[in-house]
C-alpha atoms as an extended CHARMM CRD file, in Angstrom:
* protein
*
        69  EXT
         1         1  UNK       CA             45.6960000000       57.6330000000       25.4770000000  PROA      1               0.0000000000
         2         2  UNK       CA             42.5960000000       57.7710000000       23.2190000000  PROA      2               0.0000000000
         3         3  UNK       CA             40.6480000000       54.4760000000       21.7500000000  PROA      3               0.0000000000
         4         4  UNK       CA             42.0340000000       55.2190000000       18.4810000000  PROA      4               0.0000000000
         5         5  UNK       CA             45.4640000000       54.9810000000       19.4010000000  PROA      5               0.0000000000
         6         6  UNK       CA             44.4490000000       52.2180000000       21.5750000000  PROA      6               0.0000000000
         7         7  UNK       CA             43.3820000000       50.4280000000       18.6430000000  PROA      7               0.0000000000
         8         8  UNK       CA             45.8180000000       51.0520000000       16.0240000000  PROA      8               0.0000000000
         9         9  UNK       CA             48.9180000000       50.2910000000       18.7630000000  PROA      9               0.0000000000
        10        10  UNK       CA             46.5610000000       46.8020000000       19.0310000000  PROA      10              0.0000000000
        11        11  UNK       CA             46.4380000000       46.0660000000       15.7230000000  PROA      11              0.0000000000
        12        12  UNK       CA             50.2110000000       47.0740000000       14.7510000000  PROA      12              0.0000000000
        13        13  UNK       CA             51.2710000000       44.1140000000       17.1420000000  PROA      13              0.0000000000
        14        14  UNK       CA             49.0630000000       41.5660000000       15.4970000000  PROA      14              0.0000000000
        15        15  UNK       CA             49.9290000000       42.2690000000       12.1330000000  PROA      15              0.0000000000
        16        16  UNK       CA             53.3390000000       42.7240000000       13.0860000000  PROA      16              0.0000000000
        17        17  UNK       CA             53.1720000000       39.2220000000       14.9580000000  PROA      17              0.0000000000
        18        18  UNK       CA             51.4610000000       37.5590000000       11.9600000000  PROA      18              0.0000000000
        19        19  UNK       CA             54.7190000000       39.2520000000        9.3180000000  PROA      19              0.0000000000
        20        20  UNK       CA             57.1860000000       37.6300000000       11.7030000000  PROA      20              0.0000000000
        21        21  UNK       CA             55.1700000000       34.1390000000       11.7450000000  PROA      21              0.0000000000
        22        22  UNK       CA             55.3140000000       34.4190000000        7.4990000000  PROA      22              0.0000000000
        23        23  UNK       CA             59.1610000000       35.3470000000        7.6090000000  PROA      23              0.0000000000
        24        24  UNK       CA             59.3930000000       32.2440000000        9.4680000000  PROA      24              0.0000000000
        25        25  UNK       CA             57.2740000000       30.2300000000        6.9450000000  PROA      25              0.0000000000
        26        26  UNK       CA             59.4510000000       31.5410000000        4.0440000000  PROA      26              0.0000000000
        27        27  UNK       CA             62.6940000000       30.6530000000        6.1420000000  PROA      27              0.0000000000
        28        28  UNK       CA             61.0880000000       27.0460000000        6.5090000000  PROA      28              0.0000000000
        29        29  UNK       CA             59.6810000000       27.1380000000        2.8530000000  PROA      29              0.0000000000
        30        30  UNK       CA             63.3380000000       27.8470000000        1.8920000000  PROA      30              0.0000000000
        31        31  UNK       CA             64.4990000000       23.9760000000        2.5140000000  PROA      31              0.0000000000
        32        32  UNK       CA             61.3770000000       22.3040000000        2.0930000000  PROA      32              0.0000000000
        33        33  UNK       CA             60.6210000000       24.4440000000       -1.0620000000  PROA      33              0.0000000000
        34        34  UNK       CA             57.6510000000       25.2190000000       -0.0610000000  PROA      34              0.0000000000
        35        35  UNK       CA             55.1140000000       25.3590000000        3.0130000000  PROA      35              0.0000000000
        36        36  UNK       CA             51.3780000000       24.9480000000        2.6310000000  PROA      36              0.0000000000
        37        37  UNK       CA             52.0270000000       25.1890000000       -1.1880000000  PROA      37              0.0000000000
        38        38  UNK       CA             53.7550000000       28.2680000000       -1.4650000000  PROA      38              0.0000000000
        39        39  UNK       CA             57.1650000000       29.2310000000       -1.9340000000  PROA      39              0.0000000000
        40        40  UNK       CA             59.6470000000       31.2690000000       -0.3870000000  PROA      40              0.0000000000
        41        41  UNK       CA             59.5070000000       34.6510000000       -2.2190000000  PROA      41              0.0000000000
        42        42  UNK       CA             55.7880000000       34.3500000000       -1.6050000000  PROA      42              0.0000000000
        43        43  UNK       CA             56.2540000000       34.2890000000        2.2110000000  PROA      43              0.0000000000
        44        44  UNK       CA             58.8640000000       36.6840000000        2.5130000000  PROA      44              0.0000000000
        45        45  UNK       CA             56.8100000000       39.3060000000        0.2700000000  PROA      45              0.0000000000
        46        46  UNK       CA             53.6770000000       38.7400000000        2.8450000000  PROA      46              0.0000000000
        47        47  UNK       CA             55.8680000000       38.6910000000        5.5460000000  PROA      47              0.0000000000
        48        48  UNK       CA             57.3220000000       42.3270000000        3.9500000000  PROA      48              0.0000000000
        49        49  UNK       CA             53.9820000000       43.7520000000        3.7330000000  PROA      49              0.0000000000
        50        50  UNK       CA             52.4980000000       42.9870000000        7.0590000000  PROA      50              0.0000000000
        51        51  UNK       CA             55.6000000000       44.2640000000        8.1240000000  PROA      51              0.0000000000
        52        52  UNK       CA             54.9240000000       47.7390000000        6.6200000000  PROA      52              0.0000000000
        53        53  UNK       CA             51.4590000000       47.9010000000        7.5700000000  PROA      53              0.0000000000
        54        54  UNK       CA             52.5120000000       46.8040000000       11.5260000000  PROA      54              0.0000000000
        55        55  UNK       CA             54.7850000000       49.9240000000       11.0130000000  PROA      55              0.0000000000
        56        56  UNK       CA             51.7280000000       52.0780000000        9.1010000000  PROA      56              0.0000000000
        57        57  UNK       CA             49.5440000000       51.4360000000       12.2730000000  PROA      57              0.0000000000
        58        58  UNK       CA             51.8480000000       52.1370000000       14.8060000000  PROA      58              0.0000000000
        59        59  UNK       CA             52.0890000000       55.5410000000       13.7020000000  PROA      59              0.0000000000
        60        60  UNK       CA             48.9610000000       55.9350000000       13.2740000000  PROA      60              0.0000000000
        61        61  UNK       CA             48.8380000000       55.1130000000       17.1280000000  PROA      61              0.0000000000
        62        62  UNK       CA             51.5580000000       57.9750000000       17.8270000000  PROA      62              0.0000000000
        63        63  UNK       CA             49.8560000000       60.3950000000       15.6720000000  PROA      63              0.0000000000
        64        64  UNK       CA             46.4960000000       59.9510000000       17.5280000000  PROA      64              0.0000000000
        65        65  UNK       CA             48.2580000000       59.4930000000       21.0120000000  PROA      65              0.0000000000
        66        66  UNK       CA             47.6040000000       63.2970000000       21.6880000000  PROA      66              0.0000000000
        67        67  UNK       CA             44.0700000000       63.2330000000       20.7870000000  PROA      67              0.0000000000
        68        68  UNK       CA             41.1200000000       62.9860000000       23.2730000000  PROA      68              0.0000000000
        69        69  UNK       CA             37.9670000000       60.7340000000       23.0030000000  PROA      69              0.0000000000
């Protein structure tokens, strides 16, 4: 496995872990209205975007899996 795959497979499950923690805001944010001043749609559409960069990175780290240092 090279560093950069190392790396990006790192970083895909931190940004992945922080999307999940903002779904969980905007589920929270949708009964008390809102959660650290924001609403909802605001968490869910962070929560959506980490999401697709989590994804982004992890294949990043599959694409450079084959690649030496």
């Amino acid at each position: 496995m090279s560093k950069m795959s190392h790396k990006l497979k790192k970083f895909s499950a931190v940004i992945g872990l922080l999307g999940i923690v903002a779904f969980i805001l905007g589920w929270c944010a949708e009964y008390r209205g809102f959660v650290w001043g924001f609403e909802s749609r605001v968490w869910y559409n962070d929560a959506i975007i980490l999401l697709l960069i989590a994804i982004w990175f992890k294949l990043g780290a599959i694409l450079h899996k084959g690649e030496q240092n």
